[in-house]
N, C-alpha and C positions, 0 to 999 in steps of 0.2 A: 698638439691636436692628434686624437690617434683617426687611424682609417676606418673610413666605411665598411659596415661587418657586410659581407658576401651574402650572395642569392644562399638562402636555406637549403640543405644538400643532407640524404641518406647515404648511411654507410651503405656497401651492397648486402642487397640481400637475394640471397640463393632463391631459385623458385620455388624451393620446398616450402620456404616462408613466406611467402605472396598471397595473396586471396585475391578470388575472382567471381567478379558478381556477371551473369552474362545472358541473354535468353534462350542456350540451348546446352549440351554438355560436351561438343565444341568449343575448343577455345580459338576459334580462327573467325571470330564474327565480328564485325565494325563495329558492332555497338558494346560489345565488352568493357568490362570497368575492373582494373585492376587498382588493388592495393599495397600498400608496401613496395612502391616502386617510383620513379619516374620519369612522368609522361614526356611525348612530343613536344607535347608545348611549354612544359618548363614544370609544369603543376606535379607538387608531392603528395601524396597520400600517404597516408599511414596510420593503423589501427592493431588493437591487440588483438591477442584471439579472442573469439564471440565468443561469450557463455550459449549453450544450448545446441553445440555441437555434439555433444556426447546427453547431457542431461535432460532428464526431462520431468515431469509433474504430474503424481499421482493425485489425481482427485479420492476423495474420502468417501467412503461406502454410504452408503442412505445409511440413518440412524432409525433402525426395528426398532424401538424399544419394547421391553417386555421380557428380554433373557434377563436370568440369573445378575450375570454383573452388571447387566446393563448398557451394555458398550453397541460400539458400532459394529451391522452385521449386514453380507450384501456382496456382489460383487465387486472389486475396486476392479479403477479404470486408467485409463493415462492421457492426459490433456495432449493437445496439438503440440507438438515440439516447435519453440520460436528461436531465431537466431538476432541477437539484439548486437547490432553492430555502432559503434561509438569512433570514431576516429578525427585527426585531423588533416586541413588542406591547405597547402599553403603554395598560390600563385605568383608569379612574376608579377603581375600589377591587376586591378580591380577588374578589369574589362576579360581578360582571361578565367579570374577565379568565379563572374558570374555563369561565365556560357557553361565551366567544367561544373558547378551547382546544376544549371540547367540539365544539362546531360543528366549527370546522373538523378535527377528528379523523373525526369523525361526517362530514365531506364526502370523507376519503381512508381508508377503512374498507378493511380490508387488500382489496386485487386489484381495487379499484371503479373504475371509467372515468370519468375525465373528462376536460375539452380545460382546457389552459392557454392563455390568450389573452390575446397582446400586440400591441401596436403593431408592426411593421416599417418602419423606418424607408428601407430600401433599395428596397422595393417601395412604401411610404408608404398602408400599410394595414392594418386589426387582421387578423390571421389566430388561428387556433386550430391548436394540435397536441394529437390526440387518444392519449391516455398510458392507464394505468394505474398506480396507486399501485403502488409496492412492499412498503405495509403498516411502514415505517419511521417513524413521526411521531416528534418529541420537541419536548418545550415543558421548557424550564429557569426555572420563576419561579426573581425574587430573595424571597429573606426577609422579610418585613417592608413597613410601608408607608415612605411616603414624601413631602413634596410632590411631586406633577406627576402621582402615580398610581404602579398596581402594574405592573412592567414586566416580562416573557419572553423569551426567547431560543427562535424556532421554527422548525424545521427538519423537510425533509421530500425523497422522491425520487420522481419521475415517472420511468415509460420511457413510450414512445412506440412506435407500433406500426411493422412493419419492413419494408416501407422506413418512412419517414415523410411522412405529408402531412399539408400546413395547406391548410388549410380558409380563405375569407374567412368573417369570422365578422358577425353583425348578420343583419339581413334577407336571404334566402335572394331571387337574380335569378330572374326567369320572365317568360316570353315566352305572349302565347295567338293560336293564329295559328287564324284560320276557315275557314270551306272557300266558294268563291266559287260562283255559280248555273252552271250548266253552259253551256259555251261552242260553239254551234253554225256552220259554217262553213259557204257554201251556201248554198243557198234553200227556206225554206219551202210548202211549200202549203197551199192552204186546207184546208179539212174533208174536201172529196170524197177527197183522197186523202189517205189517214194514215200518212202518211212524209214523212220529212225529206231531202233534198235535201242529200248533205254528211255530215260525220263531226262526231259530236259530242267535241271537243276535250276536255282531261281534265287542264289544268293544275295542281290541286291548289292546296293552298293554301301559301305561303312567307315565312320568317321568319328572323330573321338571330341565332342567340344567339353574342354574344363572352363565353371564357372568358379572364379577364386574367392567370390564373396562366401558368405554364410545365411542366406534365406534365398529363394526360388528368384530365373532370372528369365526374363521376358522374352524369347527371340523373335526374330523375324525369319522369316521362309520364304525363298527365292527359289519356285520350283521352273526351270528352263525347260522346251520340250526338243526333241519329241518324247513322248510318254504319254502313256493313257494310265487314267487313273492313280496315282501313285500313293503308294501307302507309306506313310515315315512313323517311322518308329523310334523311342526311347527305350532302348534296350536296358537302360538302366535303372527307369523307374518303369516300365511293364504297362506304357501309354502309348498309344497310336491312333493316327487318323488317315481320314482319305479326302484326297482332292479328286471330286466326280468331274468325271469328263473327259476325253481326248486333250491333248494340251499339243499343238502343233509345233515343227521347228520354229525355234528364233523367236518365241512366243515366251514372254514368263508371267507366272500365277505370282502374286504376293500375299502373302499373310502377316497379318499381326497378332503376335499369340494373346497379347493383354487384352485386345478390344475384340480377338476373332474375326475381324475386316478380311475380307477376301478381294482381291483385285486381282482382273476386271469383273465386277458382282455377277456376270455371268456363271460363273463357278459354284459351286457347292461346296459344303465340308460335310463328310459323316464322322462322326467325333469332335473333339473340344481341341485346338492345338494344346500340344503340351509345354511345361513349362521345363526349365534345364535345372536341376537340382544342385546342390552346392557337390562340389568334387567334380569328378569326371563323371560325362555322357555319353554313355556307345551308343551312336546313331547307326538306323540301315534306313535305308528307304530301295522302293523294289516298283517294278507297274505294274498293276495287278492282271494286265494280259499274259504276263510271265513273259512275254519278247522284252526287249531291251534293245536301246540304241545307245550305243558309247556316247552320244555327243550332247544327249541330257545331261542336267546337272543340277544338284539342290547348293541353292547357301544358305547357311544359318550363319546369322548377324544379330550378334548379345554385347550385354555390357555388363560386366559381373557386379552383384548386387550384394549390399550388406543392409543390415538394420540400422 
């Protein structure tokens, strides 16, 4: 009589090889769903890589007819990029393999958003593509138990918003660049006379963020006060704007470059924020009083973006 085969068991696998399905580009969230590994509770996962990570689907030009050969004539276009993922599941006994189904149904609830994130191996970084379920799930259990546990067949579709970008995914970069004491050229005098001798200079303060992807990357703007008015600049691509108003200590303005949100909506913007172009960005930002207080501070908070 030979022995009972063992709980079903992965070799390890490094986390370059893991995938992670999750609702944010965080991976530190409770409802995360990782692949190619195993869980707490005993449950394995594991799937290939998804087609539609790289690939995508040219739709065919409107057909003019009436040229010479005949053919198709038109702008061509590129369909929604899907991520079709296919794996298997295999739990420690029924009662566990239904709730770990549950979960992860309950994390692709028909139209819900989330980023799939995997390693890239060409760029040699996890990136995220941020999708939308289609509302298609299917889990196929087998019948019955088994040694090695109860096992599924689960299947599921992602699209991906259009164009598509990934996201590096993990800790989001940022940069906090100060604003220096005010730079006087010239000579001062004493008390008797209360002027200054000379232009007072208005360098601002400057900071370098690299985006390592290769298309345009979203930041955020964390302007701290005190400072009036402050102007930031993209010295690299020749973009600037202003946040209107007085901005008090210990008070901070946020922006969203994507949406252009300003908070607290009190604020204004004159100009569009800009966006961080692929390479490096020489930042300044200045107050447009020309005074300056050291203890302002802008952050820009990105996440370097690819196609």
């Amino acid at each position: 009589m030979t022995a009972p085969n063992s709980y079903a068991s992965l070799p390890f696998v490094p986390v370059d090889g893991r995938y992670r399905l999750g609702e944010g580009l965080d991976d530190d969230t409770v409802n995360d769903f990782w692949f190619n590994t195993q869980h707490d509770d005993g449950t394995l996962i594991a799937v290939a890589e998804p087609p539609g990570w790289e690939g995508v689907t040219y739709i065919t030009p409107i057909d003019t007819s009436g040229g010479r050969d005949g053919g198709l004539d038109g702008p061509g276009s590129v369909a929604p990029r899907e991520i079709s993922v296919t794996g298997a599941m295999v739990s420690p006994d029924a009662a566990t393999l239904r709730r770990k189904i549950r979960s992860l149904r309950q994390l692709l609830r028909n139209r819900s958003r989330v980023v799939w994130d995997q390693y890239d191996f060409g760029e040699t970084t996890r990136m995220g593509l941020v999708c939308r379920s289609t509302g298609d799930f299917r889990a196929t259990p087998e019948m019955g138990n088994d040694y090695g546990g109860v096992a599924t067949v689960v299947s599921f579709t992602l699209v991906a918003a259009n164009p598509p970008y990934k996201y590096a995914t993990g800790e989001a970069e940022f940069i906090d660049i100060g604003l220096p004491v005010d730079v006087v050229s010239g000579r001062t005098y004493s008390k008797t006379y209360s002027y200054n001798y000379g232009l007072i200079l208005n360098p601002g303060g400057i900071g370098q963020a690299v985006n390592r992807g290769d298309v345009d990357a979203y930041p955020q703007f964390e302007v701290t006060g005190p400072v009036s008015s402050p102007i930031i600049t993209n010295e690299s691509t020749g973009r600037s704007f202003i946040i209107v108003g007085n901005i008090p200590a210990l008070t901070t303005v946020t922006i969203d470059s994507r949406s252009g949100r300003v908070t607290p909506a009190t604020y204004r913007l004159v100009g569009r924020p800009w966006v961080l172009a692929p390479g490096n960005n020489n930042i300044r930002w200045r107050a447009s009083s020309g005074s300056f207080n050291p203890s302002a501070n802008l952050r820009v908070i990105w996440r370097s973006t690819w196609e």
